[in-house]
N, CA and C atoms as a LAMMPS dump frame, in Angstrom:
ITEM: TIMESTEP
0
ITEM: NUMBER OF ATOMS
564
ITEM: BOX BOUNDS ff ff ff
-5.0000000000000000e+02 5.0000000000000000e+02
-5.0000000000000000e+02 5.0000000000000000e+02
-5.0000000000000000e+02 5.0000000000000000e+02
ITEM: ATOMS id mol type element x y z
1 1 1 N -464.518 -112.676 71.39
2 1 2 C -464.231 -111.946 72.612
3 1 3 C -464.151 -112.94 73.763
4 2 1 N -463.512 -112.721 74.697
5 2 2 C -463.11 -113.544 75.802
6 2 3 C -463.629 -112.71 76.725
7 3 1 N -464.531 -114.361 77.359
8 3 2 C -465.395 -113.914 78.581
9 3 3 C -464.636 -113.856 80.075
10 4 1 N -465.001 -112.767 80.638
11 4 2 C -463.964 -112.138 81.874
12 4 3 C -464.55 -113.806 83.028
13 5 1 N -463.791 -114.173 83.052
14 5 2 C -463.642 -114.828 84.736
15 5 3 C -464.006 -114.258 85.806
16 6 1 N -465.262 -114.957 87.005
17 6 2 C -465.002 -113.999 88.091
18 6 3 C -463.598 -114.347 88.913
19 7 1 N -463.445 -113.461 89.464
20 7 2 C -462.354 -113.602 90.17
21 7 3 C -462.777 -114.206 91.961
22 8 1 N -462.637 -115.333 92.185
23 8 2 C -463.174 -115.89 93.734
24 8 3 C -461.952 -116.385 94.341
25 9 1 N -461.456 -115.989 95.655
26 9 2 C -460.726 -116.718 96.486
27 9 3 C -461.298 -118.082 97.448
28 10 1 N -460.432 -118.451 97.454
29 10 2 C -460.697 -119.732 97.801
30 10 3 C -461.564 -119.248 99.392
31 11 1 N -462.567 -120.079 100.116
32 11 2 C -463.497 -120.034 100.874
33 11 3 C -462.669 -120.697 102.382
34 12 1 N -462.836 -120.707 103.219
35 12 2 C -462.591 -120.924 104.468
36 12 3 C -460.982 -120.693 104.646
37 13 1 N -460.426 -121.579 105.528
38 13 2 C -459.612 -120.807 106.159
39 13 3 C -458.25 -120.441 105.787
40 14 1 N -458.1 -121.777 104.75
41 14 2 C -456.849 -121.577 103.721
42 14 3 C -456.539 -120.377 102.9
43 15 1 N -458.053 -119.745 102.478
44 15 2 C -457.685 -118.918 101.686
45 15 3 C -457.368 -117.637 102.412
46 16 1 N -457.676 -117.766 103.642
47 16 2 C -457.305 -116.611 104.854
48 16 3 C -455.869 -116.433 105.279
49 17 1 N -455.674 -117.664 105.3
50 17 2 C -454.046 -117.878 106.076
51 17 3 C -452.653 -118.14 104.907
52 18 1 N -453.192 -117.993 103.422
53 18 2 C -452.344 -118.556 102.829
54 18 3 C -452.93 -117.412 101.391
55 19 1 N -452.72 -116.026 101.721
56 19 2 C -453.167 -115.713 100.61
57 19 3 C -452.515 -115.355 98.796
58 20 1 N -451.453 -115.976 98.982
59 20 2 C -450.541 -116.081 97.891
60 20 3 C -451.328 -117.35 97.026
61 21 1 N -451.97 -117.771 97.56
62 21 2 C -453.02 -119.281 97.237
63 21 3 C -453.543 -119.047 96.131
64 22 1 N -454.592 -118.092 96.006
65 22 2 C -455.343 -117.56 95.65
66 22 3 C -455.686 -116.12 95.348
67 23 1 N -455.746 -115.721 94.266
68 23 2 C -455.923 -114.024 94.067
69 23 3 C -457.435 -113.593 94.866
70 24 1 N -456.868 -112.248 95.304
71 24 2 C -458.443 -112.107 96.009
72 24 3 C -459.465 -111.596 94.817
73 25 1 N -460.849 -112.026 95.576
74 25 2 C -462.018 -111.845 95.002
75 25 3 C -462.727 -110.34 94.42
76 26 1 N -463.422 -110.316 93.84
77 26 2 C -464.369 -109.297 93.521
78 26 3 C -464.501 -108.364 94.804
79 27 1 N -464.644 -108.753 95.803
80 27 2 C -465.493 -107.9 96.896
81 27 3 C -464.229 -107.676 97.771
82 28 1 N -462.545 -107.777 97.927
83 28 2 C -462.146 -107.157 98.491
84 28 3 C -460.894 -106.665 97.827
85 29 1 N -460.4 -105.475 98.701
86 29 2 C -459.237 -104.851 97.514
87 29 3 C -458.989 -103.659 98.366
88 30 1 N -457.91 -102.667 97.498
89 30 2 C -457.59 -101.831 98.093
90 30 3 C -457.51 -99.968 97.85
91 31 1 N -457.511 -99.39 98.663
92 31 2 C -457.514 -97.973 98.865
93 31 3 C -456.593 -97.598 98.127
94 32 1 N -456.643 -96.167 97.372
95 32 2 C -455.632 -95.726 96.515
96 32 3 C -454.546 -95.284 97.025
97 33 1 N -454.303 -95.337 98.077
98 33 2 C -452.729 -94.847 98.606
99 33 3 C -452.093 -96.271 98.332
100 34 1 N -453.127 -97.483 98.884
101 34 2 C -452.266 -98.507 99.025
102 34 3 C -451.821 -99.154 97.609
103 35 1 N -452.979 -98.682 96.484
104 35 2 C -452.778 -99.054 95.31
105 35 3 C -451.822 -98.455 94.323
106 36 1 N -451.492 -96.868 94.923
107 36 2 C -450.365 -96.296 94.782
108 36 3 C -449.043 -97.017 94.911
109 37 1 N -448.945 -97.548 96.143
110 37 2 C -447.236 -97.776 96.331
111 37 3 C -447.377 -99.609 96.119
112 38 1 N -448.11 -100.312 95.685
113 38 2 C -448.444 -101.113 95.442
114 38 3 C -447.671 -101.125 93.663
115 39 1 N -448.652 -100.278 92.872
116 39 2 C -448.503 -100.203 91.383
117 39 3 C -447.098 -99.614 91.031
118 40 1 N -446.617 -98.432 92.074
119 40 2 C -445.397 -97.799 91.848
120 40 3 C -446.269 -96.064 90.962
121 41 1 N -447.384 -96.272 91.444
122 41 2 C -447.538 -94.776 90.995
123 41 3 C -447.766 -93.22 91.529
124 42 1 N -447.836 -92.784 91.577
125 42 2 C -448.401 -91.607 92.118
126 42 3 C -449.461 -91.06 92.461
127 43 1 N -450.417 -90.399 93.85
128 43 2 C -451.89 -90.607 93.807
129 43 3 C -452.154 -89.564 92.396
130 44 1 N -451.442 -88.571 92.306
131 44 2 C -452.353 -87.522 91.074
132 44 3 C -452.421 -88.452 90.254
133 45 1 N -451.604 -89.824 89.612
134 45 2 C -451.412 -90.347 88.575
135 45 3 C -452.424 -91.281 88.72
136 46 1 N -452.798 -91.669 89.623
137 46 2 C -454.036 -92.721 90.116
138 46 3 C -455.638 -91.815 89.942
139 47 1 N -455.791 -90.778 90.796
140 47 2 C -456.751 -90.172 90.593
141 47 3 C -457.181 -89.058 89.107
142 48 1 N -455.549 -88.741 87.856
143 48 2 C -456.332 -88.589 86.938
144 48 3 C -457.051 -90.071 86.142
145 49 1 N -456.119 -91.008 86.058
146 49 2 C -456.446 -92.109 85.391
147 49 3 C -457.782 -92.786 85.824
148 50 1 N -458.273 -92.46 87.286
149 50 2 C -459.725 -92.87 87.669
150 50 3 C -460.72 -91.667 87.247
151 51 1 N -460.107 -90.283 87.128
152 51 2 C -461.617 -89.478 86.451
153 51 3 C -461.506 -89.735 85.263
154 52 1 N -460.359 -89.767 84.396
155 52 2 C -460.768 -89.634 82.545
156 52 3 C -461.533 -90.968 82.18
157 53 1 N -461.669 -92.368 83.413
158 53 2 C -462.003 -93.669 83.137
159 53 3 C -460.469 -94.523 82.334
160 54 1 N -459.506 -94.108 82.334
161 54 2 C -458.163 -94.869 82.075
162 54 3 C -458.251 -96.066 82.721
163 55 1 N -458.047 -95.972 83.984
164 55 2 C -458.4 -97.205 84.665
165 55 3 C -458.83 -97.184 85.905
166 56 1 N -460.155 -96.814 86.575
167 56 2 C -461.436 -96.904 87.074
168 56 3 C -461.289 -98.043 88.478
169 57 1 N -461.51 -97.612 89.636
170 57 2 C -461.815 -98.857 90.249
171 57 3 C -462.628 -99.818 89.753
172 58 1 N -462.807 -101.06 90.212
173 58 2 C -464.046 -101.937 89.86
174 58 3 C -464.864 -102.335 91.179
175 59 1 N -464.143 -102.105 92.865
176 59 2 C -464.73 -102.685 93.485
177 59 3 C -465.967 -101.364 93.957
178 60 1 N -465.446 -99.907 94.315
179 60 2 C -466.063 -99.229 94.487
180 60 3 C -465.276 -97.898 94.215
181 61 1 N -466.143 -96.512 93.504
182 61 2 C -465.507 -95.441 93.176
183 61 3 C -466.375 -94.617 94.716
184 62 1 N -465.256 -93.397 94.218
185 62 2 C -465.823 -92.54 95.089
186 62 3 C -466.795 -91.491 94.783
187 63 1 N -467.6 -91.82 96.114
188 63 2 C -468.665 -90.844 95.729
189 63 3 C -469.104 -89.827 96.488
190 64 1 N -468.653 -88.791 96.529
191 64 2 C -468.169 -87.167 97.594
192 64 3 C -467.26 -87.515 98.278
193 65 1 N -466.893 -86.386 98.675
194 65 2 C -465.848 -86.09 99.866
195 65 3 C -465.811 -87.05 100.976
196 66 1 N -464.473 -87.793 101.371
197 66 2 C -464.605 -88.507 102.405
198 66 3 C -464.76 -89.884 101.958
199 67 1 N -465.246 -90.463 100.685
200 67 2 C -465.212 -91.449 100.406
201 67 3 C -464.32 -92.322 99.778
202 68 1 N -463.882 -93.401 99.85
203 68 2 C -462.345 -94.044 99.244
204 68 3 C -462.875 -95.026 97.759
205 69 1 N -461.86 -94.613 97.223
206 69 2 C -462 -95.628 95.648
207 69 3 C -461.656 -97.353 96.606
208 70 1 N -461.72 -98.337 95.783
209 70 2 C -461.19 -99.169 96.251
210 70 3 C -461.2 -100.271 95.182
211 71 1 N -459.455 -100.675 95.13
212 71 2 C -459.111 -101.115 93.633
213 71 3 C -459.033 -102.477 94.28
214 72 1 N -459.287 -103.403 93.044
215 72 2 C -459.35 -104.746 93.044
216 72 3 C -457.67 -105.285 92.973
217 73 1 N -457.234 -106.452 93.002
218 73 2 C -456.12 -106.85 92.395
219 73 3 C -455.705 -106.59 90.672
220 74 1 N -457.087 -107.045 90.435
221 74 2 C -457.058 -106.759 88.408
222 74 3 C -456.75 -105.188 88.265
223 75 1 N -457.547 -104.914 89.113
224 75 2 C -457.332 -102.808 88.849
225 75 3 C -455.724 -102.565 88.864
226 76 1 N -455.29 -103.181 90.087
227 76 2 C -453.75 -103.195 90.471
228 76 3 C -452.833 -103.792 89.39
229 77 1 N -453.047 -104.703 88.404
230 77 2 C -452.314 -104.999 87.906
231 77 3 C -452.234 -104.175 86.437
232 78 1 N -453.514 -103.533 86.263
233 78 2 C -453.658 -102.895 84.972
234 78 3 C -453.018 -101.692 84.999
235 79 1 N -453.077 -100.725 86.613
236 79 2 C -452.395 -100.021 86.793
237 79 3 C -450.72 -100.107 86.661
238 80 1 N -449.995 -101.398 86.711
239 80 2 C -448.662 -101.298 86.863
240 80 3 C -448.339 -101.292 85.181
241 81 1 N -449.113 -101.899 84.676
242 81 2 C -449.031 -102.274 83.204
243 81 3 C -448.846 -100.716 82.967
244 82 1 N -450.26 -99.809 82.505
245 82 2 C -450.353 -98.747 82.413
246 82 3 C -449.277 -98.059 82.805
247 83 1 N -448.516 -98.277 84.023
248 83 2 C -447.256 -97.093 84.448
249 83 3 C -445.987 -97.829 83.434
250 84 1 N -445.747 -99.112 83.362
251 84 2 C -444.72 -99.311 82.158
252 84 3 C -444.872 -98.977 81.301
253 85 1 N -446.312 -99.059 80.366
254 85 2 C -446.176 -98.547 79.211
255 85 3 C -445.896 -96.974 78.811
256 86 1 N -446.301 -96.136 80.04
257 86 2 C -446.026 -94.676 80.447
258 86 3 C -444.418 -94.61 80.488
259 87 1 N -443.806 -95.434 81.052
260 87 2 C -442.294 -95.101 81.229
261 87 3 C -441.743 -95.191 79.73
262 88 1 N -442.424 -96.387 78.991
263 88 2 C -441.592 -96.269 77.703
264 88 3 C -442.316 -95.572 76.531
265 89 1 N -442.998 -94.627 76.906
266 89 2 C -443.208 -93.559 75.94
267 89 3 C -444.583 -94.157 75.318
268 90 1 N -445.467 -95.244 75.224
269 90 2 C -446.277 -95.107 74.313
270 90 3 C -447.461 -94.243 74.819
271 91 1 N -448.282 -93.525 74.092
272 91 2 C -449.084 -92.354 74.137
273 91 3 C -450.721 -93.088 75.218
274 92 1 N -451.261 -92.128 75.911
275 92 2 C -452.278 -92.067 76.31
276 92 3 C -453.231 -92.727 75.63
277 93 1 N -453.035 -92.489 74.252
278 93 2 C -454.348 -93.018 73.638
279 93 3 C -454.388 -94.475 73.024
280 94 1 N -452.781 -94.889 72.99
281 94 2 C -452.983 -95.998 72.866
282 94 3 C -452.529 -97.239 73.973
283 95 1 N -452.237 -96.335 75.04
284 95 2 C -452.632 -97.041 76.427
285 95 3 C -454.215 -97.504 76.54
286 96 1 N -454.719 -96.766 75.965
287 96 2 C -456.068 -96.865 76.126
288 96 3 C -457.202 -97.669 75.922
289 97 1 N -456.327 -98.191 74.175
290 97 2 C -457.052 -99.348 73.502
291 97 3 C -456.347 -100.555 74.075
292 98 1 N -454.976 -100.21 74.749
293 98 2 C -454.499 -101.711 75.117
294 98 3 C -455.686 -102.337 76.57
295 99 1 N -455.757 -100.997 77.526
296 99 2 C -456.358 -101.259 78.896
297 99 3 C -457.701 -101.904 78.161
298 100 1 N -458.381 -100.834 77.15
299 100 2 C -459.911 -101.547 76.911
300 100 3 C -459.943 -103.377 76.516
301 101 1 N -458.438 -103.612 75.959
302 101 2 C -458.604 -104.854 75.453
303 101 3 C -458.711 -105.664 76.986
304 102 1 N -457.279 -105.313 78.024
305 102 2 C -456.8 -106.188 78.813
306 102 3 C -458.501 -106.386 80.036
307 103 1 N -459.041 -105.461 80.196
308 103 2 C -460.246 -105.227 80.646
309 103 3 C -461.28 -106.122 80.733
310 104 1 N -461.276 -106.92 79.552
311 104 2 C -462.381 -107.883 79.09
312 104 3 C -461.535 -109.234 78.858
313 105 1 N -460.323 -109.138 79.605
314 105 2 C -459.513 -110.605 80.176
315 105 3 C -459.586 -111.102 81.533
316 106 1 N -459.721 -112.37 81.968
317 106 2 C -459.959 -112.469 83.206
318 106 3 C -458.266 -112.539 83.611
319 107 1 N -457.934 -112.315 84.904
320 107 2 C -457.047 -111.976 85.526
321 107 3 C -455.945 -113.765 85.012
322 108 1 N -456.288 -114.855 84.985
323 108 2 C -455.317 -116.155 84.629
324 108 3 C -455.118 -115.379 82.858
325 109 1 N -455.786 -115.064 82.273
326 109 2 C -455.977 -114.58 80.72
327 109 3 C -455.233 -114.023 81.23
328 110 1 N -454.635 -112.857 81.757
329 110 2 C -453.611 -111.944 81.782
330 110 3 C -452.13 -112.385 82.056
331 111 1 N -451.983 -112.882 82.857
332 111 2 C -450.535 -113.857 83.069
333 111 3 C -450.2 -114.408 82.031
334 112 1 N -450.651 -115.146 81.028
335 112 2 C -450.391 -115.377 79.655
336 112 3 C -449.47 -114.142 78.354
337 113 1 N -450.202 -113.173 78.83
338 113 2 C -449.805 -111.801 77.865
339 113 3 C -448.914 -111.704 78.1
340 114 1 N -448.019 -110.99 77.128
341 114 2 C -446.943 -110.64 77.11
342 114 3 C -446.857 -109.198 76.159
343 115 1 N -446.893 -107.935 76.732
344 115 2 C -447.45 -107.06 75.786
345 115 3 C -445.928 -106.207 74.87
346 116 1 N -446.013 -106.182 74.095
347 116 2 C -444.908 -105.287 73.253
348 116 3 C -445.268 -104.292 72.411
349 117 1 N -444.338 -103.111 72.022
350 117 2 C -444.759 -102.335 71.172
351 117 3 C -443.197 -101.299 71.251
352 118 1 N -443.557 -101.105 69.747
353 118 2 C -442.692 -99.931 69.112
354 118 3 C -442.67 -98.854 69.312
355 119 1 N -443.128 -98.415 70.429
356 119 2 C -443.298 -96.94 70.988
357 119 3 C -444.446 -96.124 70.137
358 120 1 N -445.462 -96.621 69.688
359 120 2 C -446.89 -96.072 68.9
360 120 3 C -447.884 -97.178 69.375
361 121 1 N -447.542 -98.522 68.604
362 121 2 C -448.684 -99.371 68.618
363 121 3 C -448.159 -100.631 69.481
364 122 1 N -449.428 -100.908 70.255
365 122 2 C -449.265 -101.829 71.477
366 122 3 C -449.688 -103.151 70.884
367 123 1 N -448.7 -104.473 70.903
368 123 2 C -449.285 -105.392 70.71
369 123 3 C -448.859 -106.627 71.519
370 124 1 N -450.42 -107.821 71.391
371 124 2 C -450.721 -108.81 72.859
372 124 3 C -449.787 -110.139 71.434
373 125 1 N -449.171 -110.772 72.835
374 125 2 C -448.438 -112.001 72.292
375 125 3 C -448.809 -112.912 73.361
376 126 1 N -449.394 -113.927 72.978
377 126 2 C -450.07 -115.382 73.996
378 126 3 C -449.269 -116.29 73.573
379 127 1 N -448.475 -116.26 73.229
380 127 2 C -446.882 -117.439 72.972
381 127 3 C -446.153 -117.061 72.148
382 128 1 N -444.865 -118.042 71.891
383 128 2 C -443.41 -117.811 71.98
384 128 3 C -443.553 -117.418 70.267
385 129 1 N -444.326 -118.032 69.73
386 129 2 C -444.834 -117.974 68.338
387 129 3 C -444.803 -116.515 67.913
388 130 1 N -445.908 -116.175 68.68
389 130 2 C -446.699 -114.992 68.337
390 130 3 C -445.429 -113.682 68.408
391 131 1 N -444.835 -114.047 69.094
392 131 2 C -443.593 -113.312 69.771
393 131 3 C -442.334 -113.023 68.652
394 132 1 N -442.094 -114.552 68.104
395 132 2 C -440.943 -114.344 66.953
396 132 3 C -441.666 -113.96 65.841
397 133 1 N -443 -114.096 65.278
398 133 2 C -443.563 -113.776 64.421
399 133 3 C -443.364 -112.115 64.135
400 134 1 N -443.75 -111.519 65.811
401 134 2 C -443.766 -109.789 65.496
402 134 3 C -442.342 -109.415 65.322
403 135 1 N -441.476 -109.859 65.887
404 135 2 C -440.191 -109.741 66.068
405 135 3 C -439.304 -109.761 64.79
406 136 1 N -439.65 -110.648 64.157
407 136 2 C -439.21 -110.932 62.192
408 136 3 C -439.823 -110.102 61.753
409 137 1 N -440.885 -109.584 61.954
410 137 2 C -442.001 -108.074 61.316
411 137 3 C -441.446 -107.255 61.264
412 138 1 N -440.028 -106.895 62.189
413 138 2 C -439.295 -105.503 62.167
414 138 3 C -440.22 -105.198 63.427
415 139 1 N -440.941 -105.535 63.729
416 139 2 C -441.697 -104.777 65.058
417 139 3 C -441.258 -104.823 66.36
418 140 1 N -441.665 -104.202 67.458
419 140 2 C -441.476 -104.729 68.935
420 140 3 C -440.101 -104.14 69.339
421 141 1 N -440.075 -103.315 70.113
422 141 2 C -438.844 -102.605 70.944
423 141 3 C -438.636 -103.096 72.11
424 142 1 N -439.925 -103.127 73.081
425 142 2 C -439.608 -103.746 74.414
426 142 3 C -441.308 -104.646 74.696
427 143 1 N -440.598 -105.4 75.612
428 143 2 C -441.969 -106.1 76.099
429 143 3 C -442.265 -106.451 77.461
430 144 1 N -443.583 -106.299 77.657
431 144 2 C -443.589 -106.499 79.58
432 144 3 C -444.632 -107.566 79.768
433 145 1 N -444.387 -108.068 80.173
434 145 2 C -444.992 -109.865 80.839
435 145 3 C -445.551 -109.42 81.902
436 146 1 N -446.838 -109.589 81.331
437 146 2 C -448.059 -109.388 82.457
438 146 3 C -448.074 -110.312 83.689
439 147 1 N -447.655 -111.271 83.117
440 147 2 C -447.176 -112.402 84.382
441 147 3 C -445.89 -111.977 85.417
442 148 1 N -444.92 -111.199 84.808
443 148 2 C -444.12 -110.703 85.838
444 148 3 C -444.4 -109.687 86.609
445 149 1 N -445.364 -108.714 86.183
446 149 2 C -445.589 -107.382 86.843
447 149 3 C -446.941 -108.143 88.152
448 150 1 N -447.441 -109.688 88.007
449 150 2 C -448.329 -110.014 88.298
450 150 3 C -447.915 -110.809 89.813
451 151 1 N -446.323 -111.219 89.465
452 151 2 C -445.623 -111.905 90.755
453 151 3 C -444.926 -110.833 91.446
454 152 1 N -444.567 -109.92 90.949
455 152 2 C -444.87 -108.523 92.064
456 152 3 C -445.495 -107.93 92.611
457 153 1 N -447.121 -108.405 92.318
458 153 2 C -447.651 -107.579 92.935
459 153 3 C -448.485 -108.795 94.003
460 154 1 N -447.795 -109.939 93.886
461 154 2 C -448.332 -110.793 94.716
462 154 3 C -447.379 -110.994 95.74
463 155 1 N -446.412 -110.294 95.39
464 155 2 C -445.598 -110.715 96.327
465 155 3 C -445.212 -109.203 97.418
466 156 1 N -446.067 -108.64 97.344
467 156 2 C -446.316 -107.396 98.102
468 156 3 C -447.442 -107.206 98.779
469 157 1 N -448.96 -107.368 97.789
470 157 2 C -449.842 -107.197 98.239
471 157 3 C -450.345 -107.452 99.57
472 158 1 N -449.969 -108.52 99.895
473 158 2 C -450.052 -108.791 101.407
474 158 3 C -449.933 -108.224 102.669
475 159 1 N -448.856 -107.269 102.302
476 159 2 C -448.343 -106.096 103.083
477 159 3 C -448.83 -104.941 103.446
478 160 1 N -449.958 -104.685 101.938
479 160 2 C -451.17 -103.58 103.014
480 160 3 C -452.124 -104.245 103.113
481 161 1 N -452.728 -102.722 103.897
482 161 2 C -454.503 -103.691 104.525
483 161 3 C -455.533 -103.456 103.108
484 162 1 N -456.325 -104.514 103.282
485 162 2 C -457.183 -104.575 102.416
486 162 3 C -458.706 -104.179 102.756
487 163 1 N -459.212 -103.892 102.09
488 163 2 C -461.115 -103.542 102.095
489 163 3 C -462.388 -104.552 101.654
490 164 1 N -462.998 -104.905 102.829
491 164 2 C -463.905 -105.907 101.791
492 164 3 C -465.202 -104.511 101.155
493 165 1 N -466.031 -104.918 100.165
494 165 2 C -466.823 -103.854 99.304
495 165 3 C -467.502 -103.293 100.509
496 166 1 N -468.357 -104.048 101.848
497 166 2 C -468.538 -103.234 102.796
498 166 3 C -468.128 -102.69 103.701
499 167 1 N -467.004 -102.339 103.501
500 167 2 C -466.412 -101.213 104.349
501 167 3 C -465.434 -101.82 105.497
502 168 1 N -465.376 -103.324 105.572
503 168 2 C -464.81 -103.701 106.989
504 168 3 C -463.154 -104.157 106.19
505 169 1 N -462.207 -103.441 106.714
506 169 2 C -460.808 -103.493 106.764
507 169 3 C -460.199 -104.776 107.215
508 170 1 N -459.668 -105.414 106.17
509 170 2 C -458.978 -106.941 106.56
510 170 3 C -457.215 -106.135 106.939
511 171 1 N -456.787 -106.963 107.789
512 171 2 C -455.115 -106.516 108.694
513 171 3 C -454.556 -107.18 107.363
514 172 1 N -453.348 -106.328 107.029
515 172 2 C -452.498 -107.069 106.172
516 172 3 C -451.289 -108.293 106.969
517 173 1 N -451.429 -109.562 106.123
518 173 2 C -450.935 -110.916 106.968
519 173 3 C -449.301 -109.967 107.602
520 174 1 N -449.361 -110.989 108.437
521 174 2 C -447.435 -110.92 108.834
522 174 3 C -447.138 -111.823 108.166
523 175 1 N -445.712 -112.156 107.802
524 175 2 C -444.642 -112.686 107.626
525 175 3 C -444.446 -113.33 108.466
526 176 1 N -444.221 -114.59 108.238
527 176 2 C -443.6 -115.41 109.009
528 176 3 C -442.766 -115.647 108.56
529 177 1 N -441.329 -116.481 109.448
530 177 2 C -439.985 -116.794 109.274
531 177 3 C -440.146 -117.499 107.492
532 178 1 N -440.845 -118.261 107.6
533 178 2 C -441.039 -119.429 106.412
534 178 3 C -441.666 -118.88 105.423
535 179 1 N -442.551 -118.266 105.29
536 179 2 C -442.801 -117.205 103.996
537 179 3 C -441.408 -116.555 103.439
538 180 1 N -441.35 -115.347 104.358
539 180 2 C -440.033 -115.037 104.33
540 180 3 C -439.147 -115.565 103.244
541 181 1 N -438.528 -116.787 103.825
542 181 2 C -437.295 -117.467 103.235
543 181 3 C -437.691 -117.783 101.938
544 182 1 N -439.083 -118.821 101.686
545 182 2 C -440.201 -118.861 100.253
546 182 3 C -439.417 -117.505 99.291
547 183 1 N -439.896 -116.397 100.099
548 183 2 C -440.068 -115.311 99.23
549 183 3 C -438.772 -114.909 98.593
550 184 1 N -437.734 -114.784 99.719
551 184 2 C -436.542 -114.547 99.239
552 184 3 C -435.858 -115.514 98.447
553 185 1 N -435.981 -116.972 98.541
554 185 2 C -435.988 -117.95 97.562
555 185 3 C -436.408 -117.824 96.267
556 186 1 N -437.546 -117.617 95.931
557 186 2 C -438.12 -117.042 94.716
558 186 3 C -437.591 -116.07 93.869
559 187 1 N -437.545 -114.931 94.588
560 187 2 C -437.204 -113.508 93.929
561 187 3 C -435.273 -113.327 93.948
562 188 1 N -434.8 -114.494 94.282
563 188 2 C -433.247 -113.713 93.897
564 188 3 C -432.283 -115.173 94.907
């Protein structure tokens, strides 16, 4: 079994002003609306998947009325996973054993994955190997790269506001001219 990584952003001011740097930490993250249009899901689709325990905040759940979940980056990325594998048909329950696996990966462990499956059974490929191996099996219909659903969501996140675990609201960065161009450079 593979031991989860904590997840720490870098400390002073770099990791403030430059947060594409560094994934954020354990202790800050975001509200389910923002983790909604973040993941591409829906809040009912967010709030059943946080009561059945599908996929659960980690930084803080809610507790009565008035109180906000508040999802980590890892939460965010398990969630987008979870909504692809929903679009291509594989079942609840074996969304389920994939999340329990991806769960007990630290967030660099996840960028590695590359998950595929035949529309029943979900399976993890950690290289190009592992990949032609299932592929000659007759197996594997489609596959989603945890690493790509992972530079989308870094390349957004920035854009809402974030929560540290006690309650104080970080401003989501601006854009500057030079990010900007970075970004649009990158993506197309």
């Amino acid at each position: 079994m593979v031991e989860e990584a904590p997840l720490r952003a870098e400390s002073g001011l770099q990791g403030e002003l430059f947060p594409d740097s560094s994934l954020p930490d354990e202790l800050v993250g975001y509200r389910g609306p923002a983790a909604c249009q973040i993941a591409g899901i829906t809040y009912r689709q967010l709030d059943y998947w946080a009561r059945t325990g599908l996929v659960a905040p980690t930084i803080r759940m809610a507790h009565g009325s008035g109180s906000q979940r508040l999802y980590s980056f890892k939460d965010i990325l398990v969630l987008k996973v979870v909504k692809r594998l929903l679009d291509t048909g594989v079942s609840l329950q074996n969304i389920r054993v994939a999340v329990d696996h991806l769960r007990r990966r630290g967030v660099q462990d996840l960028a590695k994955i590359t998950l595929f499956s035949d529309g029943t059974t979900v399976y993890e490929c950690t290289s190009p190997e592992e990949v032609v191996d299932l592929l000659q099996g007759g197996q594997g219909v489609f596959g989603i790269a945890v690493s790509g659903a992972m530079r989308e969501i870094s390349g957004t996140i920035h854009e809402f506001p974030s929560e540290r675990a006690d309650g104080v609201e970080i401003a989501p960065m601006t854009e500057d001219e030079l990010t900007r161009r970075r970004r649009e450079r990158a993506t197309g």
